[in-house]
C-alpha positions in Angstrom: 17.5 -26.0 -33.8 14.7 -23.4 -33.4 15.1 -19.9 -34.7 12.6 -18.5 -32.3 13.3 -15.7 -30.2 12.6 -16.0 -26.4 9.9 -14.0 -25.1 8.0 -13.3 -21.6 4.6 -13.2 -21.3 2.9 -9.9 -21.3 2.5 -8.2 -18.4 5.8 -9.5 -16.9 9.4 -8.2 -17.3 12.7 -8.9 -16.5 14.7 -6.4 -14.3 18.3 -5.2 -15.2 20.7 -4.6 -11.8 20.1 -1.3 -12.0 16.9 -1.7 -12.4 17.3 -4.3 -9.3 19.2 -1.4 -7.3 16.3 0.9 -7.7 13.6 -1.1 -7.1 15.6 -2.1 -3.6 16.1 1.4 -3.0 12.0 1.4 -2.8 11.7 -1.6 -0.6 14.1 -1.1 1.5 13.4 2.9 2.3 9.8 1.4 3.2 11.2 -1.8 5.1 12.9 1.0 7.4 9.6 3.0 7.4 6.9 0.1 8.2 9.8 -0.7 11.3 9.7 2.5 12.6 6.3 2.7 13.1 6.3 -1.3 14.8 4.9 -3.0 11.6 6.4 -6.7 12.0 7.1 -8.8 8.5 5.3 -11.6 7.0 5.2 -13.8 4.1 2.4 -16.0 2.2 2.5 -18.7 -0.5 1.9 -17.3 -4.2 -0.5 -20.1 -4.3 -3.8 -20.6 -2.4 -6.4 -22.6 -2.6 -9.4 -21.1 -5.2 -12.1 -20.9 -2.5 -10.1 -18.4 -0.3 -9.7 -16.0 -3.2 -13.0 -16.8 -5.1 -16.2 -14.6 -4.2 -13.9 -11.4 -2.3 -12.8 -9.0 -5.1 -16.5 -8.6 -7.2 -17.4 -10.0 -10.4 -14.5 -8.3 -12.1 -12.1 -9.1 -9.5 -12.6 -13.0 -9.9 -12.6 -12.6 -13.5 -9.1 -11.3 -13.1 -7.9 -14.4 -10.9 -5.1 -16.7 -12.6 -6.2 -20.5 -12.0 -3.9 -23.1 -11.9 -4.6 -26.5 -13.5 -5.4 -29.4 -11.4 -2.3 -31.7 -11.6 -2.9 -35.4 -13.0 -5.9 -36.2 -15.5 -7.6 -33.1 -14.5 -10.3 -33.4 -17.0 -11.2 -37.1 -16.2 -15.0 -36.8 -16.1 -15.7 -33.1 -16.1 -18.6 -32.0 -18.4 -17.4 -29.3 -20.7 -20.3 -28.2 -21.5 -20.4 -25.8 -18.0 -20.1 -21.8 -18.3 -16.5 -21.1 -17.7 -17.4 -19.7 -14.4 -18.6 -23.1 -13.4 -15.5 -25.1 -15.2 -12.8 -23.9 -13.8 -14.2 -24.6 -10.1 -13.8 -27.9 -11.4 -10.7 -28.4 -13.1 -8.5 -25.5 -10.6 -8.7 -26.1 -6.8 -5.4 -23.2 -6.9 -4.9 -19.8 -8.0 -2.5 -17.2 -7.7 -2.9 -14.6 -5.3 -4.8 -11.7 -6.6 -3.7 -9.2 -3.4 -2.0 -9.8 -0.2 -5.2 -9.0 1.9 -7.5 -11.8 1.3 -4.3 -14.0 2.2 -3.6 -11.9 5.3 -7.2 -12.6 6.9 -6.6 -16.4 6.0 -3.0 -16.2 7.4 -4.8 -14.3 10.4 -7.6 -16.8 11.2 -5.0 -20.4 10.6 -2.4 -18.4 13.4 -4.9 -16.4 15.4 -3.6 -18.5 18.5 0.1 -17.2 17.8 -1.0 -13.4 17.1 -1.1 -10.6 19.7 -4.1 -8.2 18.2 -3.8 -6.1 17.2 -1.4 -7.2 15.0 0.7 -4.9 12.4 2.2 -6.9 9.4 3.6 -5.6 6.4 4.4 -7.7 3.5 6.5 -7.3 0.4 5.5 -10.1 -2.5 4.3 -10.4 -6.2 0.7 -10.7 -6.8 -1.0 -11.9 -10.2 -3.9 -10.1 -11.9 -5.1 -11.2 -15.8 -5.6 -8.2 -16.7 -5.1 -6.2 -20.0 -1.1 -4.8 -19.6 -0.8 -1.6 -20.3 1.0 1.4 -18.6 1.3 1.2 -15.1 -0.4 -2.1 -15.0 1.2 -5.4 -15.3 -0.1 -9.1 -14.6 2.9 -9.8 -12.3 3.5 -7.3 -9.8 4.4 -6.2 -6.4 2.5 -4.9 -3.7 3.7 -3.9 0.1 1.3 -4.0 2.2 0.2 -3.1 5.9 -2.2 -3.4 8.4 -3.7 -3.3 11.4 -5.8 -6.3 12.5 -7.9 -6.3 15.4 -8.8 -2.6 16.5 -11.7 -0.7 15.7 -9.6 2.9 16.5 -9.7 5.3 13.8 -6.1 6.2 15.0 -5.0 3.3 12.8 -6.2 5.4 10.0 -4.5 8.5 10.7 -1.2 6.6 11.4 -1.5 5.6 7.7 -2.2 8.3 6.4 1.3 9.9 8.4 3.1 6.9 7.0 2.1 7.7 3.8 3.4 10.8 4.0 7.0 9.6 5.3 6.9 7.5 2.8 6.5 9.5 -0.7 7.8 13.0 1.4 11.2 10.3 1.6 11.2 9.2 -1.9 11.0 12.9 -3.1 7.1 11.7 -4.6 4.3 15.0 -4.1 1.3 13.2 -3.8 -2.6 13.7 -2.7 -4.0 11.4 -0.2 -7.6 11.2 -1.6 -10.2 9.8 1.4 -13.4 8.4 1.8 -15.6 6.6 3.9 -17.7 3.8 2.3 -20.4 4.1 4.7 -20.6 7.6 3.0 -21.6 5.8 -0.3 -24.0 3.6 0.9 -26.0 6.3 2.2 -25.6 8.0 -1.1 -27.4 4.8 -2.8 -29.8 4.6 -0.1 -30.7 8.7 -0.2 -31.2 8.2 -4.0 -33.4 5.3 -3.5 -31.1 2.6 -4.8 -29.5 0.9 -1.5 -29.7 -2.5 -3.6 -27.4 -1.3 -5.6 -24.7 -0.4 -3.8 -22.0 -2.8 -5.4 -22.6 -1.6 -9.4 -22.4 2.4 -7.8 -19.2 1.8 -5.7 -17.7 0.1 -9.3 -19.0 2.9 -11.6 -17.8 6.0 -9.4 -14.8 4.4 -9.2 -14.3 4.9 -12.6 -15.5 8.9 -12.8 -12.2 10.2 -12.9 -11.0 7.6 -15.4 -14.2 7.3 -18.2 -15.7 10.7 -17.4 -19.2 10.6 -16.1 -21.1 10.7 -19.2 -19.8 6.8 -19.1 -20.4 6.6 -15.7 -24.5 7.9 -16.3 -24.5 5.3 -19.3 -23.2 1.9 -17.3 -25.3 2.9 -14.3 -28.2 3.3 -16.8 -26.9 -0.2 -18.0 -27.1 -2.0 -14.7 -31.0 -0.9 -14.6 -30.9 2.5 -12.9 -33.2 5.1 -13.6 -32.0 8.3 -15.5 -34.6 10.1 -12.6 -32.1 8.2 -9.8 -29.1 9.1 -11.4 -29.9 12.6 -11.7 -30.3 12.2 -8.0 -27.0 11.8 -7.3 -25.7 15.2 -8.8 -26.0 17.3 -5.2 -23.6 14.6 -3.9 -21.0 15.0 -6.4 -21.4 18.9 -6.7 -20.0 19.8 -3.1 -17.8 22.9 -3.0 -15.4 24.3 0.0 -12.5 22.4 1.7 -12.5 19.3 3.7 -14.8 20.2 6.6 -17.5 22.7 4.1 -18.3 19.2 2.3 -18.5 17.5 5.1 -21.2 19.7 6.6 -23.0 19.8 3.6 -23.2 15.9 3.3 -24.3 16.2 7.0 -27.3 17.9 5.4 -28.1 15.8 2.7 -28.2 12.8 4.9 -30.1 14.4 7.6 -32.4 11.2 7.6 -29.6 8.2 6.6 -28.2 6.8 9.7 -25.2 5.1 7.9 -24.2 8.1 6.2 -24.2 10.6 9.1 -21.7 7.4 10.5 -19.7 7.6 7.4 -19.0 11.4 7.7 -18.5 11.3 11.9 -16.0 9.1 11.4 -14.3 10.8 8.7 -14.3 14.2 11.2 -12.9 11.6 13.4 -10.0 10.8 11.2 -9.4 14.5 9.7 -9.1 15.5 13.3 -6.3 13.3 13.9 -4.4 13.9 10.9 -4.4 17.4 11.1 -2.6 17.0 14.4 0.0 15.3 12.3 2.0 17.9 10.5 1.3 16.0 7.2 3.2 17.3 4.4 0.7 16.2 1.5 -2.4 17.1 0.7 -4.8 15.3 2.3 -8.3 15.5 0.5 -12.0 14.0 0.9 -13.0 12.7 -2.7 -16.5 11.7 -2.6 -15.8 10.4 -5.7 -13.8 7.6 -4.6 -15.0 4.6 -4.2 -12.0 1.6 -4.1 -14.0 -1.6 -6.3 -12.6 -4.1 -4.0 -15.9 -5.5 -2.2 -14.8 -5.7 1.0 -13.9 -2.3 2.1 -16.3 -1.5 4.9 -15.5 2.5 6.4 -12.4 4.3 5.4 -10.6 4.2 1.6 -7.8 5.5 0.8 -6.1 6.5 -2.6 -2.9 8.3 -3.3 -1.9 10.1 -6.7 1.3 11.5 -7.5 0.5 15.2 -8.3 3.5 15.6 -11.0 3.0 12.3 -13.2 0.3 11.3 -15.4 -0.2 7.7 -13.5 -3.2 6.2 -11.9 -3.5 5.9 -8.1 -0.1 4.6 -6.3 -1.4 3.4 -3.2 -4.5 2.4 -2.0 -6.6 0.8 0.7 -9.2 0.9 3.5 -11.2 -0.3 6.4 -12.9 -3.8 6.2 -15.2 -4.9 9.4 -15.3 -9.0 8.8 -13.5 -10.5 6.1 -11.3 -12.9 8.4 -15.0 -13.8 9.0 -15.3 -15.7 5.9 -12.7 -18.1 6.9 -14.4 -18.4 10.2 -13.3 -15.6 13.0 -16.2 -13.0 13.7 -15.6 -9.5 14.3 -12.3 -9.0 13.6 -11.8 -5.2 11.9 -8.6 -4.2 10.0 -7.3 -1.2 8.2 -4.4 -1.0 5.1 -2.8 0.5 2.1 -0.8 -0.8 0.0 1.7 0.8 -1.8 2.4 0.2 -5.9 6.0 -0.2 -6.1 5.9 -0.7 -9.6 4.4 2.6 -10.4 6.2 4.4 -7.7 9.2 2.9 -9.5 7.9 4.3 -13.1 6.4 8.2 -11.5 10.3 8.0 -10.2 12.3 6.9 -13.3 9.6 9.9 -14.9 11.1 12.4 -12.4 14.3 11.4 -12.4 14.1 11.1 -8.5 16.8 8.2 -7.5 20.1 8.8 -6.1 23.1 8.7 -8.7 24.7 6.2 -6.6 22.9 3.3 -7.2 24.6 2.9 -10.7 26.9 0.3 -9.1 27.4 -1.2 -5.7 30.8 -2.0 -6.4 33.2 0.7 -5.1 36.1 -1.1 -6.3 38.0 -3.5 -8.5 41.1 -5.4 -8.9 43.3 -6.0 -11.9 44.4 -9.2 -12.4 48.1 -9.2 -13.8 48.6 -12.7 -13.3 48.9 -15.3 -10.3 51.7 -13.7 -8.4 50.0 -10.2 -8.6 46.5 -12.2 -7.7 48.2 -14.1 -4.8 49.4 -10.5 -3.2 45.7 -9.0 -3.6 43.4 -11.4 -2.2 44.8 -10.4 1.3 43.8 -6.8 0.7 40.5 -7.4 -1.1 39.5 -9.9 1.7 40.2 -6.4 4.2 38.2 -4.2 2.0 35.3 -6.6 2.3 35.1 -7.1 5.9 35.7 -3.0 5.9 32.3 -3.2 4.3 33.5 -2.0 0.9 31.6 -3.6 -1.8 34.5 -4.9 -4.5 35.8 -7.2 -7.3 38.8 -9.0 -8.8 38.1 -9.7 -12.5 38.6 -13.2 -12.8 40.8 -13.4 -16.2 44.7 -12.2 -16.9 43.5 -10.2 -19.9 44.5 -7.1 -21.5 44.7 -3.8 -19.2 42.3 -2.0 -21.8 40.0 -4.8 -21.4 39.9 -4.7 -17.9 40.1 -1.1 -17.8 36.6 -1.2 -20.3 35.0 -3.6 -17.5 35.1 -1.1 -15.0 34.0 1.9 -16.8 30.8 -0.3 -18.1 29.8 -0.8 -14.5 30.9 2.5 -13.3 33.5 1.2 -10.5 34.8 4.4 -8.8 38.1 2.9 -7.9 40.8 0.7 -9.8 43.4 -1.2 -7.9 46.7 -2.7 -9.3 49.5 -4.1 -8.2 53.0 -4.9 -10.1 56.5 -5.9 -9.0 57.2 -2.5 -7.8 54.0 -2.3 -5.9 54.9 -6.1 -4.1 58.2 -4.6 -3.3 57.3 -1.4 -1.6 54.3 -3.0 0.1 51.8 -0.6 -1.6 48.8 -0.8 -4.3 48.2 1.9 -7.0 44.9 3.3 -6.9 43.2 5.2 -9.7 39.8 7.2 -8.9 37.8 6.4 -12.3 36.0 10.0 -11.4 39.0 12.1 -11.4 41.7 10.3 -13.0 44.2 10.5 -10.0 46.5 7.9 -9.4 48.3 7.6 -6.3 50.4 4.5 -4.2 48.7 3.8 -1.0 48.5 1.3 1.8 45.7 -1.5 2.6 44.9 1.5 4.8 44.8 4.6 3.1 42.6 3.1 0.4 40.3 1.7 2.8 40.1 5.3 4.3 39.9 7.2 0.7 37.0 4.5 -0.3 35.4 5.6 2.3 36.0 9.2 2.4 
């Protein structure tokens, strides 16, 4: 028999029950929020095929893609010699989903004929990344998405942004919604002369805040930019004042670039809105955000807790056409997605859940043997359908041992019942938090359970 210890791969974990209970505590608080503001549910298979995913997240994105195998004799005449790139199109024709948005524009196009657009989804299920686990990012993870699908109204932005705020304002989270407009960044690379190279700016100035920009200078200057364009860029990362003073002086900047004077009207558009909206977080424009994912279009969004050292926690954007690469023209959508898993960890740093998700059991029944068992399943049967969460342990053992069962899962309330008890018609109930004991009916311990 092997001696080898079972093990996970890295990047995944397993999750304890209270682990489970806070992590449901999250889903469900933004299951009740996405509802409120008409968002409908959907779901999507962990697989799909390579050619929906392939070619929408950038070069590093589709490095990061898990491929699955073609079943059978998948390397029956397949020339090894290929670049990996070119292999695995060969031997994997599935991969694991790398985000829930390219599978929402395929899901989109395949039922277009059952949809009402615009159409609000949001969508709670793991995604897969092959990237390199460390804190705060795993390979096998959640995301809960939403969006809107089919409307070109920048209200859609500004609802998200008050949905944002619900949601972290709810979970006791302060946060900064950092916003953007990627229009705004295309007319930065073509003020400085570099429109070409839109795609390797977007991906370094996404990194400012996390390599510095002395790294930032060097893999610009690495992807063929001159040091004299670089140097270029400085006025537009130097802007000072609040929201609408940077604003104004981008309007200057890009007195002659069309697509960024579009960038900046429509984020006056969207601050104009939100500041109608009574938004409890700080809502700031960050020209130096730049979300990596290709497809984003106008608006980005990114949201950082303001009282944990953790990367962004939500994120998302505008994108113009990308149910168009499955075949349906013109179809603009808007979402964020929020990062349960490191909402779960800034949380558990903060020590923000409720104490009452320790147990959902409220109560548990001794077992003294069968005639004691056959005179409390009536009663735990009542307590159930009174929609009190509780137990009977399974096994005639020991009191103590019993006793050490419920104080392990911290069950508030202990009910027995002896001959006496039988007799008198009655149950004794112990509250585990106080230590009082008293003889009640079916009754008065439904109503003291639920006092």
């Amino acid at each position: 028999m092997s001696n080898v210890k079972p093990s996970i791969p890295k990047g995944t974990r397993d999750f304890l029950p209270l682990e489970m209970a806070k992590r449901n505590y999250i889903f469900n608080l933004l299951q009740e929020i996405f509802e409120n503001y008409a968002y409908y549910p959907i779901a999507t298979p962990s697989l799909e095929n390579l050619s929906s995913l392939m070619g929408k997240y950038g070069e590093e994105g589709d490095r990061l893609i898990f491929k699955i195998l073609n079943s059978g004799d998948f390397a029956k005449e397949v020339d090894f010699s290929l670049p990996s790139n070119l292999l695995a199109g060969k031997i994997c024709e599935k991969g694991l989903r790398y985000d829930l948005t390219v599978p929402f524009s395929r899901f989109v196009v395949m039922h277009q004929n059952e949809l009402s657009f615009p159409f609000k989804r949001y969508q709670m299920q793991p995604v897969w990344r092959a990237d390199r686990p460390q804190k705060g990012r795993y390979r096998e993870f959640y995301q809960c998405d939403i969006d809107v699908i089919g409307s070109n109204s920048l209200l859609n932005e500004a609802e998200l942004v008050n949905i944002t705020d619900d949601v972290y304002r709810k979970l006791g989270v302060n946060v900064v919604i950092k916003i953007n407009n990627r229009k705004i960044l295309s007319g930065i690379a073509e003020a400085v002369g570099a429109g070409s190279y839109i795609t390797e700016i977007c991906t370094a100035i996404d990194k400012l805040d996390k390599i510095g920009k002395e790294n930032v200078v060097k893999e610009l200057l690495e992807k063929s930019l001159s040091q004299d364009t670089i140097d270029h860029l400085d006025p537009f990362f130097n802007l000072g004042g609040n929201n609408d003073d940077k604003l104004a002086q981008l309007k200057l900047l890009f007195a002659q670039i069309p697509t960024g004077l579009k960038g900046v009207e429509e984020l006056e558009t969207v601050f104009n809105y939100v500041n109608r909206l009574d938004i409890n977080a700080e809502v700031e424009f960050d020209i130096t955000l730049a979300r990596g994912l290709s497809y984003y279009t106008g608006t980005i969004f990114e949201v950082k807790a303001t009282d944990a050292a953790m990367g962004s926690i939500s994120g998302g954007g505008r994108y113009d056409d990308l149910t168009g690469i499955f075949g349906l023209k013109n179809m603009s959508g808007v979402g964020i997605s929020f990062g349960v898993e490191r909402i779960y960890d800034v949380m558990e740093e903060l020590a923000l859940f409720p104490d009452n998700l320790s147990s959902p059991v409220k109560a548990i029944f001794l077992n003294f043997g069968e005639k004691e068992v056959a005179y409390l399943v009536p009663a735990l049967k009542k307590l159930r359908q009174n929609n009190i969460p509780c137990e009977l342990y399974p096994d005639c053992a020991k009191i103590g041992k019993q006793m050490n069962y419920a104080n392990t899962k911290a069950i508030p309330f202990v009910i027995m019942a002896g001959e006496d008890e039988i007799n008198d018609n009655l149950f004794t109930m112990k509250d585990m938090r106080s230590g009082q004991q008293q003889k009640l009916t079916v009754e008065e311990m439904i109503a003291a359970v639920l006092a």
